[in-house]
PAMARDREN-201808 format. One record per residue (C-alpha): residue in one letter; x, y negated, z negated. Coordinates in steps of 0.5 Angstrom, whole numbers, plus 2048, in hexadecimal, padded with zeros to 3 digits. Layout:
// residues N
AXYZ
...
// end
This chain:
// residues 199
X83473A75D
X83B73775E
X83D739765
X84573C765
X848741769
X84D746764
X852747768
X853740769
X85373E762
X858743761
X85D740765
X85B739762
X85D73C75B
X86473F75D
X86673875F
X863735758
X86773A755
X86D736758
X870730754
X86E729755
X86872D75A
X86172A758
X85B72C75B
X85B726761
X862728762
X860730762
X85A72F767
X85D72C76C
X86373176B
X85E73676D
X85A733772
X861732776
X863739775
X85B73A779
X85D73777E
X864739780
X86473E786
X865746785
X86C744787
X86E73F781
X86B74377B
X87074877C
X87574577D
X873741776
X871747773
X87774A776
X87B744774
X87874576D
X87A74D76D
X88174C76E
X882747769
X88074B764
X884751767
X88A74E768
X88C748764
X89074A75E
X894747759
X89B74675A
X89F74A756
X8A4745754
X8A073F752
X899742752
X89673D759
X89174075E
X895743764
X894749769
X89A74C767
X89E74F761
X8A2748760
X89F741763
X8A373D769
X8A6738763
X8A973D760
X8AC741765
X8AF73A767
X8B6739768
X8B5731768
X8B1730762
X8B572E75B
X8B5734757
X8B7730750
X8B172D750
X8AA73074E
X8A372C74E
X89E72F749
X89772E74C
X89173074A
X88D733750
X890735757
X88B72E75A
X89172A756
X89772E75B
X89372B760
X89272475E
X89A72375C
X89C726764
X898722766
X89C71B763
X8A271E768
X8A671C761
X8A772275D
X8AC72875F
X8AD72D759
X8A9733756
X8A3733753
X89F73774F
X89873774E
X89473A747
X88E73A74B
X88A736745
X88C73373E
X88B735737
X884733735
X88273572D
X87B733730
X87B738735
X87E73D732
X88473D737
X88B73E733
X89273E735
X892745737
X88C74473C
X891740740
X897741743
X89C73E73E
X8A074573E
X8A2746745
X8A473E745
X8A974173E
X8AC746742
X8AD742748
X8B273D743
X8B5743741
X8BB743747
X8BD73C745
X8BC73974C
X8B773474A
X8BA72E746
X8B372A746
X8AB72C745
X8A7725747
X8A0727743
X89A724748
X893727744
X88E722745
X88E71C741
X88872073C
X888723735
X889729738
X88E72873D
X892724738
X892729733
X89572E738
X89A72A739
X89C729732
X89C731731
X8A1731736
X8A472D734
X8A672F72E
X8A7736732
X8AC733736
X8B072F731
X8B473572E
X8B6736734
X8BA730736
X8B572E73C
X8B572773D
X8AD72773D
X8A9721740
X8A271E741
X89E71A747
X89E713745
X896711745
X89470A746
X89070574B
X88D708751
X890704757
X88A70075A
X8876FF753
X8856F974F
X8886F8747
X8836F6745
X87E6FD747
X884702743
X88470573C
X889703737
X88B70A738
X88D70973E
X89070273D
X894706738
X89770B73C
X898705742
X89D70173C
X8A070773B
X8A270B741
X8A5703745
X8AA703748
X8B06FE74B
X8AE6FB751
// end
Protein backbone atom coordinates (compact mmCIF):
# COMPACT_ATOMS: atom_id res chain seq x y z
CA UNK A 1 0.00 0.00 0.00
CA UNK A 2 1.32 3.21 -1.13
CA UNK A 3 1.54 5.54 2.05
CA UNK A 4 -0.13 9.11 1.89
CA UNK A 5 -1.73 11.43 3.79
CA UNK A 6 -5.30 12.63 2.39
CA UNK A 7 -5.27 15.83 3.66
CA UNK A 8 -2.13 16.45 2.58
CA UNK A 9 -2.88 15.25 -0.89
CA UNK A 10 -5.84 17.77 -1.17
CA UNK A 11 -3.95 20.36 -0.80
CA UNK A 12 -0.95 19.35 -3.56
CA UNK A 13 -4.23 18.84 -5.93
CA UNK A 14 -5.26 22.56 -5.33
CA UNK A 15 -2.13 23.73 -6.25
CA UNK A 16 -1.82 21.36 -9.47
CA UNK A 17 -5.04 23.03 -10.50
CA UNK A 18 -3.07 25.99 -10.61
CA UNK A 19 -1.60 27.13 -14.15
CA UNK A 20 1.76 26.12 -14.99
CA UNK A 21 1.82 24.24 -11.12
CA UNK A 22 3.30 20.73 -11.83
CA UNK A 23 3.12 18.08 -9.20
CA UNK A 24 6.94 18.88 -8.06
CA UNK A 25 5.88 22.47 -7.85
CA UNK A 26 2.37 21.68 -5.98
CA UNK A 27 4.46 19.74 -3.21
CA UNK A 28 6.83 21.93 -2.45
CA UNK A 29 4.13 24.63 -2.38
CA UNK A 30 2.19 22.16 0.13
CA UNK A 31 4.93 21.42 2.37
CA UNK A 32 5.90 25.36 2.61
CA UNK A 33 2.62 26.08 3.70
CA UNK A 34 3.27 22.75 6.58
CA UNK A 35 5.58 24.50 7.93
CA UNK A 36 4.54 27.94 8.15
CA UNK A 37 3.73 29.11 11.74
CA UNK A 38 0.00 29.65 13.06
CA UNK A 39 0.59 33.00 12.45
CA UNK A 40 1.77 33.05 8.67
CA UNK A 41 -1.26 30.62 7.40
CA UNK A 42 -3.54 33.19 8.35
CA UNK A 43 -2.26 35.90 7.15
CA UNK A 44 -1.98 33.57 3.89
CA UNK A 45 -5.26 32.39 4.11
CA UNK A 46 -6.52 35.69 4.91
CA UNK A 47 -4.37 37.46 2.38
CA UNK A 48 -6.21 34.74 -0.08
CA UNK A 49 -10.01 35.56 1.50
CA UNK A 50 -9.68 39.11 0.91
CA UNK A 51 -8.73 38.92 -2.44
CA UNK A 52 -11.17 37.21 -3.38
CA UNK A 53 -13.62 39.63 -1.54
CA UNK A 54 -12.60 42.43 -2.32
CA UNK A 55 -10.89 42.62 -5.94
CA UNK A 56 -13.30 43.44 -8.70
CA UNK A 57 -13.28 44.73 -11.96
CA UNK A 58 -13.09 48.57 -12.75
CA UNK A 59 -16.14 49.81 -13.76
CA UNK A 60 -14.88 51.82 -16.76
CA UNK A 61 -12.03 49.49 -18.19
CA UNK A 62 -12.97 46.15 -16.81
CA UNK A 63 -9.10 45.87 -14.47
CA UNK A 64 -8.78 44.33 -11.12
CA UNK A 65 -9.15 47.28 -8.19
CA UNK A 66 -10.59 47.40 -4.70
CA UNK A 67 -13.15 50.06 -5.63
CA UNK A 68 -15.91 51.03 -8.36
CA UNK A 69 -13.13 52.61 -10.55
CA UNK A 70 -9.32 51.69 -10.38
CA UNK A 71 -6.45 54.43 -9.71
CA UNK A 72 -5.71 54.70 -13.73
CA UNK A 73 -9.02 55.73 -14.03
CA UNK A 74 -9.73 57.95 -11.62
CA UNK A 75 -6.13 59.90 -12.55
CA UNK A 76 -6.32 63.44 -13.64
CA UNK A 77 -2.40 62.96 -15.18
CA UNK A 78 -3.15 60.27 -17.37
CA UNK A 79 -4.02 60.62 -21.27
CA UNK A 80 -7.55 60.12 -21.66
CA UNK A 81 -7.55 60.23 -25.50
CA UNK A 82 -5.47 57.10 -25.51
CA UNK A 83 -6.92 53.70 -24.83
CA UNK A 84 -4.53 50.42 -24.94
CA UNK A 85 -6.79 47.18 -25.56
CA UNK A 86 -5.22 44.30 -23.22
CA UNK A 87 -6.19 41.11 -22.93
CA UNK A 88 -5.57 39.95 -19.36
CA UNK A 89 -5.18 42.51 -16.10
CA UNK A 90 -1.42 40.91 -15.85
CA UNK A 91 -0.67 42.86 -19.21
CA UNK A 92 -1.80 46.57 -17.26
CA UNK A 93 1.07 45.43 -15.04
CA UNK A 94 3.60 44.81 -17.64
CA UNK A 95 2.87 48.44 -19.42
CA UNK A 96 3.10 50.15 -15.84
CA UNK A 97 6.01 48.65 -15.25
CA UNK A 98 7.98 50.22 -18.57
CA UNK A 99 7.17 53.83 -16.81
CA UNK A 100 6.57 54.78 -20.80
CA UNK A 101 2.72 54.65 -21.27
CA UNK A 102 0.35 57.36 -19.79
CA UNK A 103 -3.23 56.59 -21.29
CA UNK A 104 -6.27 54.40 -20.56
CA UNK A 105 -6.45 50.94 -21.01
CA UNK A 106 -9.20 48.40 -21.35
CA UNK A 107 -8.83 44.94 -20.41
CA UNK A 108 -11.17 42.19 -22.64
CA UNK A 109 -10.29 39.64 -19.95
CA UNK A 110 -9.39 37.00 -23.03
CA UNK A 111 -9.48 36.84 -26.89
CA UNK A 112 -11.68 35.46 -29.23
CA UNK A 113 -10.87 31.61 -29.62
CA UNK A 114 -13.51 29.39 -31.94
CA UNK A 115 -11.61 26.61 -30.47
CA UNK A 116 -12.36 27.25 -26.90
CA UNK A 117 -15.78 28.60 -27.46
CA UNK A 118 -14.96 32.10 -26.46
CA UNK A 119 -16.74 34.70 -28.95
CA UNK A 120 -16.82 38.39 -29.21
CA UNK A 121 -19.50 38.52 -26.38
CA UNK A 122 -17.73 36.39 -23.85
CA UNK A 123 -15.36 39.69 -23.81
CA UNK A 124 -15.40 43.03 -22.91
CA UNK A 125 -15.63 44.49 -26.28
CA UNK A 126 -19.01 46.21 -25.53
CA UNK A 127 -18.00 48.26 -22.46
CA UNK A 128 -14.92 49.22 -24.56
CA UNK A 129 -17.83 50.64 -27.76
CA UNK A 130 -19.61 52.46 -25.05
CA UNK A 131 -16.37 53.90 -23.85
CA UNK A 132 -15.51 55.62 -27.63
CA UNK A 133 -19.07 57.05 -27.47
CA UNK A 134 -18.21 60.62 -26.07
CA UNK A 135 -15.55 60.99 -28.73
CA UNK A 136 -12.61 61.66 -26.28
CA UNK A 137 -10.62 59.08 -27.55
CA UNK A 138 -8.99 59.83 -30.62
CA UNK A 139 -6.38 56.53 -30.59
CA UNK A 140 -7.25 52.54 -29.55
CA UNK A 141 -3.46 51.16 -29.59
CA UNK A 142 -4.24 47.05 -29.95
CA UNK A 143 -1.72 45.29 -27.66
CA UNK A 144 -3.50 41.41 -27.74
CA UNK A 145 -0.43 38.82 -27.74
CA UNK A 146 1.01 38.15 -30.94
CA UNK A 147 -1.22 34.52 -31.33
CA UNK A 148 -3.97 33.39 -33.81
CA UNK A 149 -6.27 34.32 -31.11
CA UNK A 150 -4.90 37.74 -30.21
CA UNK A 151 -4.61 38.79 -33.66
CA UNK A 152 -8.01 37.86 -34.69
CA UNK A 153 -9.08 40.02 -31.58
CA UNK A 154 -7.52 43.02 -32.75
CA UNK A 155 -8.64 42.58 -36.46
CA UNK A 156 -12.48 42.34 -34.89
CA UNK A 157 -11.98 45.57 -33.30
CA UNK A 158 -10.47 46.81 -35.65
CA UNK A 159 -12.94 46.61 -37.89
CA UNK A 160 -15.65 47.74 -34.94
CA UNK A 161 -13.78 50.87 -34.58
CA UNK A 162 -13.21 51.75 -38.17
CA UNK A 163 -16.65 53.49 -38.65
CA UNK A 164 -15.95 55.34 -35.94
CA UNK A 165 -13.34 57.30 -37.03
CA UNK A 166 -10.82 56.24 -34.29
CA UNK A 167 -7.37 56.17 -35.26
CA UNK A 168 -6.75 52.37 -34.58
CA UNK A 169 -3.11 50.74 -34.09
CA UNK A 170 -1.11 47.64 -33.04
CA UNK A 171 2.07 47.04 -31.12
CA UNK A 172 5.22 46.44 -33.36
CA UNK A 173 6.39 42.96 -32.80
CA UNK A 174 9.83 41.91 -33.68
CA UNK A 175 13.30 40.79 -32.12
CA UNK A 176 13.43 40.53 -28.37
CA UNK A 177 16.28 42.58 -27.22
CA UNK A 178 19.20 40.19 -26.21
CA UNK A 179 18.22 37.81 -28.96
CA UNK A 180 20.40 36.08 -31.73
CA UNK A 181 18.92 36.65 -35.53
CA UNK A 182 19.64 33.49 -36.27
CA UNK A 183 17.33 31.76 -33.38
CA UNK A 184 14.03 34.11 -34.68
CA UNK A 185 11.27 32.74 -36.90
CA UNK A 186 10.47 34.19 -40.31
CA UNK A 187 7.33 35.36 -38.46
CA UNK A 188 9.16 37.35 -36.58
CA UNK A 189 11.88 38.80 -38.62
CA UNK A 190 8.70 39.81 -40.75
CA UNK A 191 7.13 42.02 -38.00
CA UNK A 192 10.78 43.07 -36.91
CA UNK A 193 10.95 44.59 -41.03
CA UNK A 194 8.00 45.99 -40.95
CA UNK A 195 7.63 47.82 -37.51
CA UNK A 196 11.50 49.60 -38.13
CA UNK A 197 11.79 52.87 -37.43
CA UNK A 198 14.32 55.96 -38.03
CA UNK A 199 17.14 56.12 -35.85
Amino acid sequence: MAYSIPILEQLIDEFRKMPSVGTKSAERMAFYVLGLSDEEVKSLTDAISGVHEKVRQCAICRNLTEDEVCPICQSDTRDKTTICVVESPRDVLAFERTHEYNGLYHVLHGAISPMNSVGPDDLTIKELLARLQDDTVNEVIMATNPTVEGEATAMYIGRLLKPLGIKVTRLAYGVPVGADLEYADEVTLTRALTGRQMI
